[in-house]
C-alpha positions as CSV (number, residue, x, y, z in Angstrom):
1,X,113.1,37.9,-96.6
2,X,111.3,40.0,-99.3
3,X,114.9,39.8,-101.8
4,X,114.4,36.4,-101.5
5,X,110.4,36.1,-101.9
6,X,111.3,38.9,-105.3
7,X,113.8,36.0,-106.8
8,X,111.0,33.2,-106.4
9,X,108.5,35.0,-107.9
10,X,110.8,36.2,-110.8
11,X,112.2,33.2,-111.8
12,X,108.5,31.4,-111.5
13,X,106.9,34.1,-113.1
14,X,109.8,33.9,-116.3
15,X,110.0,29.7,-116.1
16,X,105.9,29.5,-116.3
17,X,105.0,32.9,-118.1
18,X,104.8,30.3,-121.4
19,X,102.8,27.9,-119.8
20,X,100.4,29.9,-118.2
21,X,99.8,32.1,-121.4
22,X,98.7,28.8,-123.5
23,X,97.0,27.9,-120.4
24,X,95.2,30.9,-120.0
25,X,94.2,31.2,-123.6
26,X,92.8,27.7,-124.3
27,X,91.5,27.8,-121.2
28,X,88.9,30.8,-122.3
29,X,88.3,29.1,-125.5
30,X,87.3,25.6,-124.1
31,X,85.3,27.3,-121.4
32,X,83.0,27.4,-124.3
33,X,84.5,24.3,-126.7
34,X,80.9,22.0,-127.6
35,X,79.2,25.7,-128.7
36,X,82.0,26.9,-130.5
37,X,83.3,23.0,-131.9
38,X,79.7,22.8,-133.1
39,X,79.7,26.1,-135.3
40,X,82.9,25.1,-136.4
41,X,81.7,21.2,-137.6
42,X,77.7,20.8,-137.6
43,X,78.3,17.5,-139.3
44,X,79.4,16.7,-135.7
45,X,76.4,17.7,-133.6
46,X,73.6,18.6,-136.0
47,X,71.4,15.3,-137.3
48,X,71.1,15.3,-140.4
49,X,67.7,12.1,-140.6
50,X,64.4,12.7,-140.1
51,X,61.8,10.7,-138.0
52,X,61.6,9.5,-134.5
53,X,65.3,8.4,-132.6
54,X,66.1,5.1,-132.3
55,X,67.2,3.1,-129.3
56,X,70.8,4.5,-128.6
57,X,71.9,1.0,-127.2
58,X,70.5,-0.7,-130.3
59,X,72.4,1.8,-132.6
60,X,75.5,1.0,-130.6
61,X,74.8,-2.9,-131.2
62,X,74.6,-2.2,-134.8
63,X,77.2,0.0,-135.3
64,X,79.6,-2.6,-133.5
65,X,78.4,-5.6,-135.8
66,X,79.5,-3.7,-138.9
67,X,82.5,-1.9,-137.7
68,X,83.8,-5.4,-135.6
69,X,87.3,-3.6,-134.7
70,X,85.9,-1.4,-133.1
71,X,83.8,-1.4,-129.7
72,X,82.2,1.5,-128.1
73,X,84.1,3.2,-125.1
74,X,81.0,5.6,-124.6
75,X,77.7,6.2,-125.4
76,X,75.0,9.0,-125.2
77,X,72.0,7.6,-124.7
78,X,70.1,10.2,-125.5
79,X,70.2,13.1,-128.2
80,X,68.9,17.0,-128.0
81,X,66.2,17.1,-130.5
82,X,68.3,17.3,-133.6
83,X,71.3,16.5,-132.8
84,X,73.4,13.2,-133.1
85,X,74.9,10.8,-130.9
86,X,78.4,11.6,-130.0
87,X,80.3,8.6,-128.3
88,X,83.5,7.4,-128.5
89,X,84.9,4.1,-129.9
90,X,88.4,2.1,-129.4
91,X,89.6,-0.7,-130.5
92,X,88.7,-3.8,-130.0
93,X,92.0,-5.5,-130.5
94,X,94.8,-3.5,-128.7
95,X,97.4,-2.1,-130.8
96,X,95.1,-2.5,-133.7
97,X,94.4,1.8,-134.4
98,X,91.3,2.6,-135.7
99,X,92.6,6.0,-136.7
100,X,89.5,7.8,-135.0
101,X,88.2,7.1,-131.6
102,X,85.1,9.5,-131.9
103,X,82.1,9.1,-134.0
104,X,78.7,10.9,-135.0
105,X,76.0,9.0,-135.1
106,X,72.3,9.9,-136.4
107,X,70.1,9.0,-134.0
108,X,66.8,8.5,-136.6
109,X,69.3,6.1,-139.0
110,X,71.8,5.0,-137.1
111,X,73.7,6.5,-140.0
112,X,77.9,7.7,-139.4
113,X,77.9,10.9,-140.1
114,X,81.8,12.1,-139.3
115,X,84.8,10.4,-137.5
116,X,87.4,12.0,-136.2
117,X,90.5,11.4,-133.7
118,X,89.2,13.5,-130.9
119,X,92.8,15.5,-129.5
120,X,94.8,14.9,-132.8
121,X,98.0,16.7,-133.3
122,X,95.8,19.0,-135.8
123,X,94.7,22.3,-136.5
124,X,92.3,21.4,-139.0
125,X,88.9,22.8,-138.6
126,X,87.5,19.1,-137.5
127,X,90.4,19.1,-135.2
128,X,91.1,22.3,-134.0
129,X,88.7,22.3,-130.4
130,X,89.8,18.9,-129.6
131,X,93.2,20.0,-129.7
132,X,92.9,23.2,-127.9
133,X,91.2,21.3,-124.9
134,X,94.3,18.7,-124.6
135,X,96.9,21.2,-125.6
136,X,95.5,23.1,-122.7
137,X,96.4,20.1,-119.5
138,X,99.2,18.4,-121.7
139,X,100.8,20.7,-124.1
140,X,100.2,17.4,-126.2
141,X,103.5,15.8,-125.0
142,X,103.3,12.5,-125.7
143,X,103.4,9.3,-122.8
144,X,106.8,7.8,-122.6
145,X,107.7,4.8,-120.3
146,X,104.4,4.8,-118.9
147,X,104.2,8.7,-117.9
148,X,102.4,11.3,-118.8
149,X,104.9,13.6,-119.1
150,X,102.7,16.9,-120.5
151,X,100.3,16.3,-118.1
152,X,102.7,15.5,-115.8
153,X,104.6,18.8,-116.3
154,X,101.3,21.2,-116.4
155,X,100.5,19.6,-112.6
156,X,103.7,20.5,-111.1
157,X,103.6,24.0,-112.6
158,X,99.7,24.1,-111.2
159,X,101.7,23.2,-107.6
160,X,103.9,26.1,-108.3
161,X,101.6,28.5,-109.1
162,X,99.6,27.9,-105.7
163,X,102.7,28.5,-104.2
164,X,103.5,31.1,-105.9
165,X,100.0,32.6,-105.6
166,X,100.8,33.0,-101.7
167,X,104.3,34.3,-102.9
168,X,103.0,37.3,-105.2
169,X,100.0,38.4,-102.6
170,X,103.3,39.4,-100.2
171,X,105.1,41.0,-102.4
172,X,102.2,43.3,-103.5
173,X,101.5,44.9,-100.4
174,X,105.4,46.1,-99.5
175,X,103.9,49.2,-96.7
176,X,101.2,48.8,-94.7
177,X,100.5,53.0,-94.9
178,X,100.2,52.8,-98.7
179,X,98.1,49.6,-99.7
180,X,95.7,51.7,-101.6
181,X,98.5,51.8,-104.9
182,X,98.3,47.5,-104.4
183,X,94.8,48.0,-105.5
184,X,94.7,51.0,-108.5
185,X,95.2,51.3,-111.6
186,X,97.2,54.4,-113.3
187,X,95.3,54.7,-116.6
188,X,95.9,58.3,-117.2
189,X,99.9,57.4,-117.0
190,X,99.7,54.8,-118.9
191,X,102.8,52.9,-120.6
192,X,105.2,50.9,-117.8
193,X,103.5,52.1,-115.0
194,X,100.1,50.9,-116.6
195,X,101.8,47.6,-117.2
196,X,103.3,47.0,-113.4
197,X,99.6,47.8,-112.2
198,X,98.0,45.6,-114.7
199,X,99.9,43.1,-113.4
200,X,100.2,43.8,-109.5
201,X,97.0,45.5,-108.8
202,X,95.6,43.1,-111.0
203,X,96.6,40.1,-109.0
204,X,95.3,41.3,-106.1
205,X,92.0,42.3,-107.2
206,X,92.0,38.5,-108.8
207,X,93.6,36.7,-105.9
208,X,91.5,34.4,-104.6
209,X,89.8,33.3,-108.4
210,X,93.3,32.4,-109.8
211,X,94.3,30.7,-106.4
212,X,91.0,28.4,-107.5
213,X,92.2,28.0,-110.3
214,X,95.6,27.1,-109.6
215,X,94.7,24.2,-106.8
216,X,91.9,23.0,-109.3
217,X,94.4,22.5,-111.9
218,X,96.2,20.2,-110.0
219,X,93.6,18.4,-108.9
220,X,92.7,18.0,-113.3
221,X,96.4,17.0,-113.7
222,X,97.8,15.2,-110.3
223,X,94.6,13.6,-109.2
224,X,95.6,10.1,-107.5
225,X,99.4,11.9,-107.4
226,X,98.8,14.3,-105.1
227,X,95.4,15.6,-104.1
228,X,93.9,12.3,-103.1
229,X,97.0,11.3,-100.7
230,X,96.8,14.6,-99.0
231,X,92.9,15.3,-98.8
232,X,93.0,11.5,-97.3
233,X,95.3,12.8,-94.6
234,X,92.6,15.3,-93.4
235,X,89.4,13.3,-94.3
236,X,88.5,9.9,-95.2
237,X,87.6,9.8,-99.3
238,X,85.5,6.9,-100.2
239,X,87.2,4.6,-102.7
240,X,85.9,4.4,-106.4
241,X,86.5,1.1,-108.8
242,X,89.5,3.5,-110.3
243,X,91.3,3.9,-107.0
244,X,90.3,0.1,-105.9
245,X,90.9,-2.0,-109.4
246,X,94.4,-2.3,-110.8
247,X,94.1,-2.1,-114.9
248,X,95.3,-5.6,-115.9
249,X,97.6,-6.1,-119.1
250,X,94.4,-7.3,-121.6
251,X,90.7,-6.1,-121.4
252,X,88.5,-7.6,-119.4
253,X,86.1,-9.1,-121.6
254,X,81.8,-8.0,-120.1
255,X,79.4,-10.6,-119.7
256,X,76.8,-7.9,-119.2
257,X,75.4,-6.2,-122.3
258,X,74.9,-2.3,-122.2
259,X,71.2,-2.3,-121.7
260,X,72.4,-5.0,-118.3
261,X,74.4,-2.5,-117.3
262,X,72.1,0.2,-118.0
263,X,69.4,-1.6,-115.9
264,X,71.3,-2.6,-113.2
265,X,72.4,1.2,-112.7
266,X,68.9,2.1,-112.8
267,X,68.0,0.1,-109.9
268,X,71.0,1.0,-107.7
269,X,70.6,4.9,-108.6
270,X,66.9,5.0,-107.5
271,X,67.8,3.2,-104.3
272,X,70.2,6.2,-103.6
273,X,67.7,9.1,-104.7
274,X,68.8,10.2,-107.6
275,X,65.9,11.2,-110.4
276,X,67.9,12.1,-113.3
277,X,67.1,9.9,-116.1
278,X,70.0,7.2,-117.5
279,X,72.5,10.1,-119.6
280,X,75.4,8.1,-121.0
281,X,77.3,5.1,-120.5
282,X,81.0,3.6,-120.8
283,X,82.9,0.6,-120.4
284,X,86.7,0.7,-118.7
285,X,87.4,-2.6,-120.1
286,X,91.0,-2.3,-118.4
287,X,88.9,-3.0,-114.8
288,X,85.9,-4.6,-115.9
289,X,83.3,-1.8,-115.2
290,X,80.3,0.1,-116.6
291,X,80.2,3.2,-115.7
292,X,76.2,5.0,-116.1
293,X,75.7,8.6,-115.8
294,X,72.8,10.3,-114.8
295,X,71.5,13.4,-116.4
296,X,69.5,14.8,-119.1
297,X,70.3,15.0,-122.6
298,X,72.7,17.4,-123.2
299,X,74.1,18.3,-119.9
300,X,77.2,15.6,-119.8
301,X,79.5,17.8,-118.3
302,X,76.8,18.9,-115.8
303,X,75.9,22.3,-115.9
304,X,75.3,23.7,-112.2
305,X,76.5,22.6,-108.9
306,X,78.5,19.5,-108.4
307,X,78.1,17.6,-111.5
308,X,76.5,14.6,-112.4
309,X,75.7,11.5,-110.5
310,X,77.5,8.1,-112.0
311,X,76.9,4.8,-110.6
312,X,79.8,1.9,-111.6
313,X,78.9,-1.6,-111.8
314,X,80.8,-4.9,-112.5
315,X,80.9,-5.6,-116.3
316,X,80.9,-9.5,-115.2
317,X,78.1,-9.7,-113.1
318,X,76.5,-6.5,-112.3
319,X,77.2,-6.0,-108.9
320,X,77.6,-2.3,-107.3
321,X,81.3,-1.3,-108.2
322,X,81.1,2.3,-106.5
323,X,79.0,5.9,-106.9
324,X,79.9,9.7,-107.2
325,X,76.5,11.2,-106.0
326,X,77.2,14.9,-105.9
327,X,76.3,16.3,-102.6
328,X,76.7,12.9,-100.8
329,X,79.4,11.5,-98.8
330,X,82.8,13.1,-96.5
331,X,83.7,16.0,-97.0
332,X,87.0,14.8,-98.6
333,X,84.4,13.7,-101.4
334,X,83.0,16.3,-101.7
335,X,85.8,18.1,-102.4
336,X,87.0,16.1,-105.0
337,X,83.8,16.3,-106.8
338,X,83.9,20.2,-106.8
339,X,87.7,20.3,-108.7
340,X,86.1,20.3,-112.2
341,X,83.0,22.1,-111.6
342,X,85.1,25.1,-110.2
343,X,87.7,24.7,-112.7
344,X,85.1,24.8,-116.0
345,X,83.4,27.5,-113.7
346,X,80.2,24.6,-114.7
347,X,79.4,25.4,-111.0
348,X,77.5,28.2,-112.0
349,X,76.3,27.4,-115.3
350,X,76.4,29.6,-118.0
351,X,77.7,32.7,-115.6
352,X,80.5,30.6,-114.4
353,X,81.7,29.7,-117.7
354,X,81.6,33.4,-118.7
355,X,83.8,34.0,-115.3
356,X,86.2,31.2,-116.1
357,X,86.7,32.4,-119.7
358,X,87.5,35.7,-118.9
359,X,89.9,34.4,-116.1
360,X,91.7,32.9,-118.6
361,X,92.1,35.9,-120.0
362,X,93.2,37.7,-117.1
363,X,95.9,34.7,-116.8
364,X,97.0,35.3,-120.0
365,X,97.1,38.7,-119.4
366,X,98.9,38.5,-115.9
367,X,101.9,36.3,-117.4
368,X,102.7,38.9,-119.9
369,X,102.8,41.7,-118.0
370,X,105.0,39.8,-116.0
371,X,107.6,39.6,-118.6
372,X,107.4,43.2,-119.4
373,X,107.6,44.4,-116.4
374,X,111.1,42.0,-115.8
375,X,112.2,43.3,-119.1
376,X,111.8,47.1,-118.1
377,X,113.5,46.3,-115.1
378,X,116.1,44.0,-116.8
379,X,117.1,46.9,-119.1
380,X,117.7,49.8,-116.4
381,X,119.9,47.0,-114.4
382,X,122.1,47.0,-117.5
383,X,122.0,50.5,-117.8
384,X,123.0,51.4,-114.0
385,X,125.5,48.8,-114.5
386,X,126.6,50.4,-117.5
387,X,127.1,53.8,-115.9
388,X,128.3,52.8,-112.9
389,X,130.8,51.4,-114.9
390,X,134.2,53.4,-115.7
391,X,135.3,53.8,-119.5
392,X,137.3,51.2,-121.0
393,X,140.0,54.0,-122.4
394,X,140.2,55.7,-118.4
395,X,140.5,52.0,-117.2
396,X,143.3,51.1,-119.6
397,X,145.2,54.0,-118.6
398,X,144.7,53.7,-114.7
């Protein structure tokens, strides 16, 4: 059994070592991407008006009469003191490109300060965080036939690697009498026998954080795939307007404004308890919804515990379309609403995203060794073989 357990982990380990290394690297960037895309483009993030901040909705409304291709996908509606308004536009024709689907807006003047095409192909400085964060669930690979096939691809590695995960923690404790050397380090030794406990001992001691890891990113990647078919088999998940509306072939056109929208989340959010003021809103005009979020300015991706709460209503008429209240509902749901809080490491707040960027580190780390250690072991196979081997001049002779 262990030959065989040795081959899977190999050929995983050499077939994903790439992945996993870009994975793990972009991952410890992005754990950190708004601080570090904000040093890198201020004309994104830092207002540059004076004087008191305008209705968001209203500067949404404005910015839609004089840019008419264009409608607003999503909306802050509420800056950090001096800060703009990121929100994120489409078009309002399809197949008409905009060529940018993300724009800065001053919240004091309404003013547009940058535009950019948020996950561009691009390593230009405007560019280069957005890209990161996509390369790092979709290698950027673009759709085709109606598949995402890069994010297709990083989900069934994710599925491999949980396998896998269980595969590795066998082969690392091979005798029962010695598990202590499954769990130390040789620094003093150094060179290949520093490298096979980097990435053996290291494993271990990291188990149970990359296994998180691992079934989270499947859960980014394979959402209504995979995890939602088999956490329905063991707990009832309440439906949302995503998993219940089927995205027709034109936009469904709102009969609510934003501020209706807005206001009718309000109402529906205080009925369920929820005290966080009105954060951000977006229209999925492929369904007809609104979707309002719930949080203080600021903390979008929701910093600390499950996340934010979001209410959906119908963009025609207003009435409830569905709710993720974190902390509320089976315990399916609740699942679900942990995947990306435990994947960012947002969890925790700030501690988790220090955890979660090292990780990816350590995953970067653990793929390399891999390949050196399969390397080193590649190149005394060939030099057994080589020995074991008679001369060519002896053979001939025989």
């Amino acid at each position: 059994m262990r030959p065989f357990l040795v081959l899977l982990h190999r050929w995983f380990g050499l077939a994903a070592a790439g992945f996993l290394f870009i994975a793990g690297l972009t991952g410890a960037v992005i754990a950190f991407d708004h601080e570090l895309d904000a040093a890198l483009n201020p004309a994104f993030f830092e207002a540059r008006g004076t004087g008191p901040a305008r209705s968001a909705l209203g500067l949404a409304d404005a910015l839609e009469a004089a840019e008419p291709r264009l409608r607003l996908r999503y909306l802050p509606l509420q800056a950090e003191p001096g800060h703009t308004l990121l929100a994120m536009v489409e078009p309002r024709e399809p197949g008409t490109p905009l060529g940018y689907n993300q724009v800065a807006l001053d919240p004091a003047t309404g003013q547009v300060q940058a535009r950019r095409q948020w996950g561009a192909l691009s390593l230009s400085r405007e560019n280069l965080l957005p890209f990161l964060y996509a390369l790092h669930y979709s290698l950027h690979l673009p759709e085709a036939g109606g598949i995402a096939w890069g994010i297709w691809l990083m989900g069934l590695i994710g599925i491999a690697w949980v396998l896998d995960c269980f595969v590795a923690l066998a082969l690392s404790f091979p005798s029962p009498r010695q598990w202590r050397k499954s769990l130390a380090f040789r620094w003093a030794k150094g060179g290949h026998a520093l490298t096979f406990d980097l990435h053996r001992s290291g494993g271990v001691w990291l188990w149970a954080l990359v296994l998180v890891i691992a079934l989270t990113s499947v859960a980014m990647n394979l959402r209504q795939q995979v995890v939602v078919p088999l956490v329905s088999r063991v707990s009832t998940l309440t439906p949302g307007p995503f998993e219940t509306r089927t995205p027709g072939a034109t936009p469904v056109a709102p009969r609510l404004t934003r501020a209706q929208a807005v206001a009718a989340a309000e109402a529906l959010a205080r009925q369920r308890g929820v005290s966080q003021p009105a954060g951000g809103v977006f229209h999925a005009a492929e369904i007809g919804v609104y979707g309002v979020g719930f949080f203080e300015a600021g903390n979008d991706h929701g910093d600390g515990g499950l996340g934010n709460p979001w209410i959906y209503v119908d963009s025609r008429d207003g009435r409830f379309a569905g709710a993720v209240i974190p902390g509320q509902g089976t315990a399916g749901d609740l699942y679900l609403q942990a995947q990306f809080p435990l994947h960012s490491g947002r969890i925790l707040g700030l501690p988790g995203r220090i955890l979660v960027a090292a990780l990816g580190l350590a995953v970067a780390a653990l793929s390399a060794t891999g390949v050196l250690v399969w390397l080193r072991k590649a190149r005394a196979r060939r030099h057994a073989a080589r020995l074991s081997s008679p001369p060519a001049l002896e053979t001939s002779r025989a």
